[in-house]
Backbone as CSV, one residue per row, in Angstrom:
resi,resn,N_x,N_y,N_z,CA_x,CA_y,CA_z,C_x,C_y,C_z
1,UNK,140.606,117.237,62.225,139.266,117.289,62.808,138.566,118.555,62.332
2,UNK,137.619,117.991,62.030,136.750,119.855,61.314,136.193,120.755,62.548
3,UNK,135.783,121.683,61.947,135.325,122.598,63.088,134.059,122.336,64.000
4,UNK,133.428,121.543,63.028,132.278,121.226,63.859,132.058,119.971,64.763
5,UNK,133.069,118.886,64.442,133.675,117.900,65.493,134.547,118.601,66.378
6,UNK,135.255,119.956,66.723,135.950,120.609,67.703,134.945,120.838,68.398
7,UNK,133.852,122.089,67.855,132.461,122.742,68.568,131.943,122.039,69.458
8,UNK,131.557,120.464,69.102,130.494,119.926,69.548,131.816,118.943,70.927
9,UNK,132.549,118.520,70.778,133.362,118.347,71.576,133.998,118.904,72.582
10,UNK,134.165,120.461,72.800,134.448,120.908,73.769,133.054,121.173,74.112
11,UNK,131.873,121.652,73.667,130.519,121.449,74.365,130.352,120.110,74.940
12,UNK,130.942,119.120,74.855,130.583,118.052,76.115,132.118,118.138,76.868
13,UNK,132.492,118.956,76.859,133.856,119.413,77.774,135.391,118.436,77.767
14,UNK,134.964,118.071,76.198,136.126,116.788,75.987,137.507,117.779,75.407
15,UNK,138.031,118.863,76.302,139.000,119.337,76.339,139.886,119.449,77.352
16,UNK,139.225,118.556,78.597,140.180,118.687,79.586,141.581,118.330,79.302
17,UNK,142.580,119.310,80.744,144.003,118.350,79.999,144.108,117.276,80.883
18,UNK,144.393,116.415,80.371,144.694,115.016,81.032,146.518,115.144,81.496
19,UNK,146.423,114.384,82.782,147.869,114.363,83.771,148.647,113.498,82.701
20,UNK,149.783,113.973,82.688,151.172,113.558,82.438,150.780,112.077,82.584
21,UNK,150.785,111.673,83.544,150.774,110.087,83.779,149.717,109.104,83.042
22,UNK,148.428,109.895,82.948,147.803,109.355,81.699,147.664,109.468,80.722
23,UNK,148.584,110.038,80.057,148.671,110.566,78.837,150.050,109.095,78.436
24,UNK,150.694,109.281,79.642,152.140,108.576,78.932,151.342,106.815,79.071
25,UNK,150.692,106.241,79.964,149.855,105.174,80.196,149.248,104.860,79.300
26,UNK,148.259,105.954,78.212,147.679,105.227,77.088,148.206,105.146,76.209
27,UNK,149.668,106.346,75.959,150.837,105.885,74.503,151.253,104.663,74.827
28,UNK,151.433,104.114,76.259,152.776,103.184,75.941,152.523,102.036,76.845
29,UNK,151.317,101.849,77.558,150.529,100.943,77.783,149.603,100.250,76.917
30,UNK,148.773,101.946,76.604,147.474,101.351,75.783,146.353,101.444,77.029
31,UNK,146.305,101.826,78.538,145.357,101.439,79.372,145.716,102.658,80.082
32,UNK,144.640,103.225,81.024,145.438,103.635,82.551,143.900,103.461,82.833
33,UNK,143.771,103.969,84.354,142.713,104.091,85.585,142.405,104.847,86.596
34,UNK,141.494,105.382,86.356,141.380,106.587,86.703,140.157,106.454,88.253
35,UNK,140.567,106.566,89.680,140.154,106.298,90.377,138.586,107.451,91.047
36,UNK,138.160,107.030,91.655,136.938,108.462,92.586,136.475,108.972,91.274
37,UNK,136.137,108.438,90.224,135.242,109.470,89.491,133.414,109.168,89.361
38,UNK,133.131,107.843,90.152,131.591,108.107,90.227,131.502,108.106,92.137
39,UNK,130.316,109.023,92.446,130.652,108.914,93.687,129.434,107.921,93.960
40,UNK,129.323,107.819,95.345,128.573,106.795,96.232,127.113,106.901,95.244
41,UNK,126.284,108.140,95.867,125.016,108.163,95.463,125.056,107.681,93.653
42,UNK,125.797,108.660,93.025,125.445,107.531,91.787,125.490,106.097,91.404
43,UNK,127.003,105.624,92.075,126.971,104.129,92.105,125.608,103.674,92.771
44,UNK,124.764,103.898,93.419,124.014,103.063,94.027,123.132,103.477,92.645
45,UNK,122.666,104.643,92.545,121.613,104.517,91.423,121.782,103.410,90.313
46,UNK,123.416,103.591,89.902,123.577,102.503,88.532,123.606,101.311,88.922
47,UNK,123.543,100.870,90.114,122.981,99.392,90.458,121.898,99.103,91.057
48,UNK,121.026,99.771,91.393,119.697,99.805,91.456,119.111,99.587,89.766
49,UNK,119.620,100.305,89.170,118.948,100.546,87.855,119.349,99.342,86.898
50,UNK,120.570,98.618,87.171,120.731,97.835,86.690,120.492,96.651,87.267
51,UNK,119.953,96.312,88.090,119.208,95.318,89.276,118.105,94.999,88.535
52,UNK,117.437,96.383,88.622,115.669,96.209,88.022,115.962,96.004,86.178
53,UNK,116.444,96.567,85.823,116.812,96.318,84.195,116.803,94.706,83.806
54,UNK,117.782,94.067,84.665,117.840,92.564,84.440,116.830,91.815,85.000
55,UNK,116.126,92.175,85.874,114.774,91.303,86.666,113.612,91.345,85.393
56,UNK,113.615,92.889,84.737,112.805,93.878,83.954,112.784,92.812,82.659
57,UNK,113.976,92.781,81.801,114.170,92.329,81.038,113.984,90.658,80.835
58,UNK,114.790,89.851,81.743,114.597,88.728,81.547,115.543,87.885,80.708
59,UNK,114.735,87.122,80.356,115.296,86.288,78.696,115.621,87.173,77.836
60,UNK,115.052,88.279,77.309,115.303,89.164,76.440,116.520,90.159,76.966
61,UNK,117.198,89.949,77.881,118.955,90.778,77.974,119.687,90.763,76.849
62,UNK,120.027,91.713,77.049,120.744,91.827,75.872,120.787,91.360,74.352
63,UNK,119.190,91.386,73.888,119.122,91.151,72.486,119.457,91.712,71.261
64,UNK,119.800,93.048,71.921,120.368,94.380,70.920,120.958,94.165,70.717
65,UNK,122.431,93.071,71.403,123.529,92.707,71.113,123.413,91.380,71.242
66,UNK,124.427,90.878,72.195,124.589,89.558,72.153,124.212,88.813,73.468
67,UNK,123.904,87.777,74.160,123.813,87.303,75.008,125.378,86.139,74.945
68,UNK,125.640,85.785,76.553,126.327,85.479,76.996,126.829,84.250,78.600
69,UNK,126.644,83.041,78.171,126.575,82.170,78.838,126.869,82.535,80.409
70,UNK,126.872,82.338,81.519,127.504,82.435,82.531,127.098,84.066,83.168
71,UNK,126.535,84.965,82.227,126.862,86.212,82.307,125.484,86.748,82.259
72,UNK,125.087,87.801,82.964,124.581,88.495,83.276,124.295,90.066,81.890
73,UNK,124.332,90.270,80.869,124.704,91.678,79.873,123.262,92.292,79.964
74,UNK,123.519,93.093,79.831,122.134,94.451,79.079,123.072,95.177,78.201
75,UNK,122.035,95.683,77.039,122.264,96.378,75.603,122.144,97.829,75.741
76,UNK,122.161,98.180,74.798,121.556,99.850,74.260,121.087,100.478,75.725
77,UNK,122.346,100.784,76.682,122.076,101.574,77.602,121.238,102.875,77.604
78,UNK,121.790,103.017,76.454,121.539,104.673,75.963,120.284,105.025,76.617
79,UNK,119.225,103.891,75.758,117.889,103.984,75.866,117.410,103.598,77.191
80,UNK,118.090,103.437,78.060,117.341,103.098,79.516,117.667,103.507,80.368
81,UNK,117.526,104.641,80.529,117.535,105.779,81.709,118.316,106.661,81.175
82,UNK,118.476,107.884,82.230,119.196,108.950,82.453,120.341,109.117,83.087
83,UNK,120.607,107.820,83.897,121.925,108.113,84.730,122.649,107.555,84.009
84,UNK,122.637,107.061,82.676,123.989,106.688,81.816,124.498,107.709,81.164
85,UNK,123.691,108.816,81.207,124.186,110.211,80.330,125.488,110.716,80.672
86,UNK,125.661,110.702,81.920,126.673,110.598,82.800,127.741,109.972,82.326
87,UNK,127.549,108.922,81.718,128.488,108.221,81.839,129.418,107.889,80.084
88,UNK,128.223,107.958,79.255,129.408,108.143,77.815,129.476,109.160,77.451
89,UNK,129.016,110.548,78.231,128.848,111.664,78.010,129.939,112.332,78.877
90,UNK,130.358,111.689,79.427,131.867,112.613,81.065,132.563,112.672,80.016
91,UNK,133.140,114.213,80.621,134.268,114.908,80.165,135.645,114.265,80.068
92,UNK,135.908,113.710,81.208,136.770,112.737,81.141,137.534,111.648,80.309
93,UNK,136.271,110.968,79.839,136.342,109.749,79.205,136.473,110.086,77.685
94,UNK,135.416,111.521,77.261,135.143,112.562,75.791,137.321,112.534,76.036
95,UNK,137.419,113.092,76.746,139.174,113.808,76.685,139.725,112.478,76.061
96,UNK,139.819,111.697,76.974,140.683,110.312,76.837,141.172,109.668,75.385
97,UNK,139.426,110.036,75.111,139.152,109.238,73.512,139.623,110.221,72.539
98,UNK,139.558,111.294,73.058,140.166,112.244,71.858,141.811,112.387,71.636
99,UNK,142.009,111.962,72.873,143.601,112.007,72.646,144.090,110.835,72.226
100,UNK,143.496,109.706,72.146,143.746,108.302,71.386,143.325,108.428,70.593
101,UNK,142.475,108.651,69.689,142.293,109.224,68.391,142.914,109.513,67.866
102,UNK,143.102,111.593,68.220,143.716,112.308,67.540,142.347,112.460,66.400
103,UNK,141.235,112.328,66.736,140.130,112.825,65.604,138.957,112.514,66.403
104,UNK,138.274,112.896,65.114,136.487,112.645,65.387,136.163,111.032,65.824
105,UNK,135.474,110.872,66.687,134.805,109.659,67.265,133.907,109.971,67.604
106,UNK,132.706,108.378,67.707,131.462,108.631,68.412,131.129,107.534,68.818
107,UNK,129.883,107.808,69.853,129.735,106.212,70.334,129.279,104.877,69.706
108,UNK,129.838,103.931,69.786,129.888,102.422,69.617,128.839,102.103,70.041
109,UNK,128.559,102.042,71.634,127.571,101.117,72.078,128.485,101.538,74.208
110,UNK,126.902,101.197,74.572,126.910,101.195,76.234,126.492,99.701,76.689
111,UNK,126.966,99.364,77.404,126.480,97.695,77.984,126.951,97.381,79.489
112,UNK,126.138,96.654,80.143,126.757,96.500,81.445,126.737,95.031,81.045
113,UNK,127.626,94.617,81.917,128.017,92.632,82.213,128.359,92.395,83.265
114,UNK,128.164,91.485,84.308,128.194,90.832,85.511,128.135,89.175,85.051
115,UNK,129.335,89.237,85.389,129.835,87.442,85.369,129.211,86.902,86.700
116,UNK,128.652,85.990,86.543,128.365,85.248,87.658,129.098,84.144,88.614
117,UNK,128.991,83.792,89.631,130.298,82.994,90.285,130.579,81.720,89.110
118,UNK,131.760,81.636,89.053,132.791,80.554,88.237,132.362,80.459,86.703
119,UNK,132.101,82.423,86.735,131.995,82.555,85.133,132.294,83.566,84.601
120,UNK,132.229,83.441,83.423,132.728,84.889,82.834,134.420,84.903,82.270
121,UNK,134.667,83.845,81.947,136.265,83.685,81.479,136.041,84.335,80.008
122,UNK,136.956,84.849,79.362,137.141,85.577,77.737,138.472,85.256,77.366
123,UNK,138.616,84.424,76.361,139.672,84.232,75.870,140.673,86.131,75.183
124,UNK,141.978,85.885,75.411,142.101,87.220,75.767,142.032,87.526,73.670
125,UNK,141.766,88.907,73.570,140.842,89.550,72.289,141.606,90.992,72.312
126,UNK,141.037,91.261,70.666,141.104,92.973,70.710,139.954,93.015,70.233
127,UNK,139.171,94.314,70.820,137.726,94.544,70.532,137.563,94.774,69.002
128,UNK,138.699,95.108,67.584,138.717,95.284,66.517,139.498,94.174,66.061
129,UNK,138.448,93.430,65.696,138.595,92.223,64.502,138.926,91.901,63.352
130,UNK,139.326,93.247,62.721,140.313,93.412,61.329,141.128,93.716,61.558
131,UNK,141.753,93.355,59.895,143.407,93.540,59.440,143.606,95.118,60.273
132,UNK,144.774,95.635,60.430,144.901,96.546,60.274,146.563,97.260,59.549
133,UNK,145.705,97.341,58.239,146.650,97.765,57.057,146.941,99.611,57.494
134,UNK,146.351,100.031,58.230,146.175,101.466,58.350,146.802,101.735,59.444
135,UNK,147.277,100.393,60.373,148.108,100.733,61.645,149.140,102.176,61.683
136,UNK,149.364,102.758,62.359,148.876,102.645,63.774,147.162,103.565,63.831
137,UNK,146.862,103.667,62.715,145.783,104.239,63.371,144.514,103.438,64.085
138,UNK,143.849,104.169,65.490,143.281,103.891,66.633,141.413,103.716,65.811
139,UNK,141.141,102.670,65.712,139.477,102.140,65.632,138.690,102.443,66.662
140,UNK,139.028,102.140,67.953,138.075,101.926,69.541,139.028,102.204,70.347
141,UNK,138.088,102.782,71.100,138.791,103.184,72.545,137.315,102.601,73.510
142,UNK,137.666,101.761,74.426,137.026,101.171,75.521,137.100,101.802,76.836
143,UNK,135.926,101.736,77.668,135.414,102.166,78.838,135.592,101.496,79.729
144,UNK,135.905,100.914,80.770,135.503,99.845,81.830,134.773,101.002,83.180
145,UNK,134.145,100.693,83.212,133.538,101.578,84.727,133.143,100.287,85.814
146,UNK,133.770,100.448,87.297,133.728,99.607,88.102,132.581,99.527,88.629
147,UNK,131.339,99.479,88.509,129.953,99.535,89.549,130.040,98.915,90.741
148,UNK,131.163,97.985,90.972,131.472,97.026,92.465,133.352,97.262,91.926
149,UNK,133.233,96.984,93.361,135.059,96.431,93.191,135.467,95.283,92.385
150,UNK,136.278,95.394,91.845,137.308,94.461,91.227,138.021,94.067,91.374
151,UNK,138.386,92.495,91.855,139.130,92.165,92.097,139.759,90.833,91.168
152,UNK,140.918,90.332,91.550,141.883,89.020,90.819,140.220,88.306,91.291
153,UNK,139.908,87.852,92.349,138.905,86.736,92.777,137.847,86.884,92.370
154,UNK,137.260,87.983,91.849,136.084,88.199,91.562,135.896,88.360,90.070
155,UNK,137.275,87.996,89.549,136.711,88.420,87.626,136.973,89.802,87.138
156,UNK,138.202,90.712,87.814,138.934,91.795,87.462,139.445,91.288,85.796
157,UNK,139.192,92.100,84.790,139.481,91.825,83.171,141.354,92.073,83.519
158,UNK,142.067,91.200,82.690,143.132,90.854,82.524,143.663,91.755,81.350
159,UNK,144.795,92.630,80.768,145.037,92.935,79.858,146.385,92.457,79.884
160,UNK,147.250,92.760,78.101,148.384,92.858,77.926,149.101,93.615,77.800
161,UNK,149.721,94.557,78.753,150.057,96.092,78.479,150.973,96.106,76.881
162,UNK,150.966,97.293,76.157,151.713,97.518,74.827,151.703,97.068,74.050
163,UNK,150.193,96.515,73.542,149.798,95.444,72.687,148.837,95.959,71.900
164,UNK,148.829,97.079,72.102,147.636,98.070,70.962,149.226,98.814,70.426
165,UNK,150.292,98.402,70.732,151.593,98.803,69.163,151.305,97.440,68.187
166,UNK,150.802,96.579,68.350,151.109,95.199,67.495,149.951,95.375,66.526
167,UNK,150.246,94.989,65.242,149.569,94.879,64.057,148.672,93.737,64.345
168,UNK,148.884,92.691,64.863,148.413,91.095,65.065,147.301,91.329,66.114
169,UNK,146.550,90.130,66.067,145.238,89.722,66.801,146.031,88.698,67.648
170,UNK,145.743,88.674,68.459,146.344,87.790,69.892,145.924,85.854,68.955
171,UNK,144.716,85.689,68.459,144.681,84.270,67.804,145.781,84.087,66.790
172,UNK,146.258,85.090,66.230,146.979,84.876,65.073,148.333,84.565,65.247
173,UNK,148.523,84.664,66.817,150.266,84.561,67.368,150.367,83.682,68.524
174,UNK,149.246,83.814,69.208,149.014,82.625,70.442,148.958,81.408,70.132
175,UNK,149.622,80.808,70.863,149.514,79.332,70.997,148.003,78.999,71.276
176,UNK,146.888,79.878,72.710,146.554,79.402,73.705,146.103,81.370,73.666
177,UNK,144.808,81.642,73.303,144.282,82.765,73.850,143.060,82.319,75.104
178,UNK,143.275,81.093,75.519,142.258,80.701,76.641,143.396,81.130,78.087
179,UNK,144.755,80.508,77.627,145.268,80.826,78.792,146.267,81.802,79.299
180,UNK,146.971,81.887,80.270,147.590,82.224,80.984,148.728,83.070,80.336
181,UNK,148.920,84.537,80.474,150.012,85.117,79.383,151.061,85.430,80.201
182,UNK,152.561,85.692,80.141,153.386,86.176,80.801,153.166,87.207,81.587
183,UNK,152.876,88.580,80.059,152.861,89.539,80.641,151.452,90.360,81.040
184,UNK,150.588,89.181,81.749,148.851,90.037,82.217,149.216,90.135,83.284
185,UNK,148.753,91.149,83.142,147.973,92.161,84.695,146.859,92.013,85.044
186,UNK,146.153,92.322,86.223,144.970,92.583,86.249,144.270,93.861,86.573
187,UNK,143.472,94.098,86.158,143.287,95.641,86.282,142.076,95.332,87.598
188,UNK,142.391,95.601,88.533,141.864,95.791,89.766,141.498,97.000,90.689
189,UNK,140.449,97.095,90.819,140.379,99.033,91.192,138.986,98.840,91.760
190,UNK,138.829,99.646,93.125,137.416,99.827,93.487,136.451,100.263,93.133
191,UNK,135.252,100.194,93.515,133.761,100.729,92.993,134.395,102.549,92.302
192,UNK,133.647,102.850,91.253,133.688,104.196,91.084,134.893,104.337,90.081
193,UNK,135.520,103.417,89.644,136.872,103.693,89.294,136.258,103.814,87.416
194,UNK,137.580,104.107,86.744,137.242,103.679,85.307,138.088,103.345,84.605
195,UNK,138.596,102.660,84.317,139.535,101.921,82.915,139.244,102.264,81.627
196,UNK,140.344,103.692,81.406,140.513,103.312,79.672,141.435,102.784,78.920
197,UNK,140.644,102.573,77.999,141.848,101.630,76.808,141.887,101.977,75.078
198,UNK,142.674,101.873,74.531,143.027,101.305,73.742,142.503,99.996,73.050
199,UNK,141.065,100.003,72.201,140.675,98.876,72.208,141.422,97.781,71.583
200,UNK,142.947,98.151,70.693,143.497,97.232,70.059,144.401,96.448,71.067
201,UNK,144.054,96.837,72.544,145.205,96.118,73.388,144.410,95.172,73.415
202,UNK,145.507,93.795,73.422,144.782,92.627,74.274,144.211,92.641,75.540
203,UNK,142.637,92.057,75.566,142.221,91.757,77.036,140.939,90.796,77.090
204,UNK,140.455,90.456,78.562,139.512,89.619,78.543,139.405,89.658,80.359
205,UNK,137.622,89.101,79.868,137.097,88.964,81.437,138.134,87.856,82.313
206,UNK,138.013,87.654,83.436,138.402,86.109,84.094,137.400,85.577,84.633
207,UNK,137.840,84.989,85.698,136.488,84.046,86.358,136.492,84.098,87.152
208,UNK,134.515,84.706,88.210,134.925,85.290,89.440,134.395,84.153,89.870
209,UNK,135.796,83.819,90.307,135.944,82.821,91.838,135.480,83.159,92.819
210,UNK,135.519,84.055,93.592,134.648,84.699,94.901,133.457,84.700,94.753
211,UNK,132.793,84.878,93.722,131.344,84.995,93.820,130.565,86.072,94.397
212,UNK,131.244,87.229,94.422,131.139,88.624,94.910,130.087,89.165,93.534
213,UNK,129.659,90.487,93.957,128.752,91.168,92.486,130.152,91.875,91.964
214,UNK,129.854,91.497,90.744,131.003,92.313,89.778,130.738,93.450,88.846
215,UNK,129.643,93.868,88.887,128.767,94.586,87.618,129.568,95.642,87.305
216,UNK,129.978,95.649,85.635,130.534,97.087,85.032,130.022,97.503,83.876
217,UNK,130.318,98.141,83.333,129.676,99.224,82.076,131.030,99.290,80.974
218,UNK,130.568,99.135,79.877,131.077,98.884,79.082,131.166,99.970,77.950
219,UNK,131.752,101.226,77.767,131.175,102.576,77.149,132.458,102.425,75.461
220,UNK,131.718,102.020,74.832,132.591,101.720,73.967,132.639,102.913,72.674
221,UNK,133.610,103.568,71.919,134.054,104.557,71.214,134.713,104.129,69.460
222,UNK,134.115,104.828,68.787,134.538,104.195,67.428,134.868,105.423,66.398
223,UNK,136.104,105.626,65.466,136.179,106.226,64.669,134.971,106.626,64.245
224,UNK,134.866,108.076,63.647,133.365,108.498,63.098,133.364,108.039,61.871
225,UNK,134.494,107.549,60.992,134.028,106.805,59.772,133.767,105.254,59.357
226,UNK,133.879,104.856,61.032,133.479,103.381,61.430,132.429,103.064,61.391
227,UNK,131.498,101.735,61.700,130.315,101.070,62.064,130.361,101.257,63.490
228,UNK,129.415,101.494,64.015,129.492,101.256,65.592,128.227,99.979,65.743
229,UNK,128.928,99.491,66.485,128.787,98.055,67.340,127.046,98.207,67.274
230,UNK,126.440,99.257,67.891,124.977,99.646,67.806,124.514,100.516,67.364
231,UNK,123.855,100.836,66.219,123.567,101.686,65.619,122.659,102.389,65.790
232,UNK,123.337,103.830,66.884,122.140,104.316,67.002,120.775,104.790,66.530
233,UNK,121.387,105.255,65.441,120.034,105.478,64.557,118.835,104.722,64.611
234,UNK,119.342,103.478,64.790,117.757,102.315,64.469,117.181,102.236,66.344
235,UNK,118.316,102.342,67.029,117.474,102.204,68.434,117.262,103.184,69.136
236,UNK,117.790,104.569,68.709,117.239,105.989,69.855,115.448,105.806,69.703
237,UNK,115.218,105.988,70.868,113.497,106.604,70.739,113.456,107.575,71.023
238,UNK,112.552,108.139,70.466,111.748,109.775,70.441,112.214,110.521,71.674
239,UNK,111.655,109.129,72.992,111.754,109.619,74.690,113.107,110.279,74.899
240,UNK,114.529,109.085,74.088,115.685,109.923,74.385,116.166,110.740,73.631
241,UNK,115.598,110.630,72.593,116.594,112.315,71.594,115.704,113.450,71.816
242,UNK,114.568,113.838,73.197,114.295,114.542,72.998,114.557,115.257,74.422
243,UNK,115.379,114.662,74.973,116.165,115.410,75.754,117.508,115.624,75.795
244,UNK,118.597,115.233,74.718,119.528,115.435,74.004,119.596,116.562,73.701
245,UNK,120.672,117.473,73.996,121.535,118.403,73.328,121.958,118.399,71.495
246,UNK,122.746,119.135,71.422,123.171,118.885,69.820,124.434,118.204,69.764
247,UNK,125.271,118.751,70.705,126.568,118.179,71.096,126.361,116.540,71.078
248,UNK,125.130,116.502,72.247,124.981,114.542,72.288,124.743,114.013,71.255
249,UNK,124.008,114.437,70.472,123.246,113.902,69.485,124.517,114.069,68.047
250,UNK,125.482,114.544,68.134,126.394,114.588,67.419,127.174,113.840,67.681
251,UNK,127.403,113.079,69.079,128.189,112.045,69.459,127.652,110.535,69.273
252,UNK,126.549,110.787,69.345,125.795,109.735,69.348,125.405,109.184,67.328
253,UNK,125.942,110.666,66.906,126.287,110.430,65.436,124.303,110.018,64.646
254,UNK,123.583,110.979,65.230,121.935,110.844,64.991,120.894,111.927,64.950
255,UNK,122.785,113.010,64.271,122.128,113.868,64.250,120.712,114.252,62.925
């Protein structure tokens, strides 16, 4: 890592040390979860904000990216508001990704998704869709942030623990990436919580049966000599790089 990917990285405080237990969780899981890190008043802001965003938006959700049957998405968080700064910008999450790395990264892309009742199933995936001849080295590291609780009934995302060691794409060995795997879990955790990963582990939404609000955030992380998912360059506006730091704007890879 050069000096100036160190600089700008401990300026967004991505040097914390991370506990024993999550450290050994993302070698040899690929996942852990990290509970109480947004409190009340912000959760309400990021669902207020994402309330009016989707009323706001409309038909046009998520055109930056992709739209999604059954589902509820918004795009290019970045650009819509201030209380996401918070959120691909925490120290926390900066640490996480750096220690799955082991290098320079920057952001991918921000997105929220809310499955709607008896939707939102994902055949189970790794967020990196190529070979990987370069194994073991790490492409993405994924965010999950809980904005509501999560539950099995409500469409809690399913992973395969120790499946970001496998060279293979879950289609290329599955019988059946629609169904049911031995070894899934569900990653279940209350409002405020956050799930990181390993984006080469297998995982996928389920289907919220309860019909409860499920809304989460999606803070996604990419090698700095990668494509990221959204390119910031073409969608920052003026409004947000001009309250950006250098540090952000180095993460955000616009500088």
């Amino acid at each position: 890592m050069t000096q100036t990917a160190q600089q700008h990285l401990s300026a967004l405080g991505a040097d914390l040390e991370l506990s024993e237990k999550m450290t050994h969780e993302l070698d040899t899981l690929g996942f852990t979860i990290i509970h109480n890190v947004v409190d009340s008043d912000w959760l309400e802001e990021m669902r207020r904000t994402i309330d009016m965003l989707a009323e706001r938006e409309g038909d046009n959700l998520a055109i930056e990216h992709h739209q999604e049957e059954g589902v509820t998405r918004i795009a290019n968080l970045i650009n819509k508001g201030t209380v996401w700064e918070k959120v691909w910008a925490h120290p926390l999450a900066l640490s996480a990704c750096r220690h799955i790395f082991g290098g320079a990264f920057k952001i991918s892309s921000l997105n929220a998704r809310e499955a709607h009742p008896d939707c939102g199933h994902q055949p189970l995936h790794a967020d990196w869709k190529k070979p990987r001849p370069d194994y073991p080295k790490v492409h993405l590291v994924n965010s999950i942030w809980a904005v509501d609780d999560l539950t099995r009934e409500n469409g809690a995302p399913r992973i395969i623990p120790g499946t970001h060691l496998r060279k293979e794409l879950p289609e290329d060995i599955l019988d059946d990436v629609e169904g049911e795997h031995p070894d899934e879990i569900y990653l279940e955790c209350p409002a405020g919580s956050v799930m990181i990963f390993n984006a080469h582990t297998w995982h996928g939404g389920t289907i919220n049966y309860a019909g409860t609000r499920r809304r989460v955030l999606h803070g996604l992380y990419i090698d700095r000599n990668d494509e990221p998912q959204q390119d910031q360059q073409k969608w920052l506006t003026e409004h947000t790089a001009s309250r950006l730091t250098p540090a952000q704007k180095w993460l955000l890879d616009v500088e």
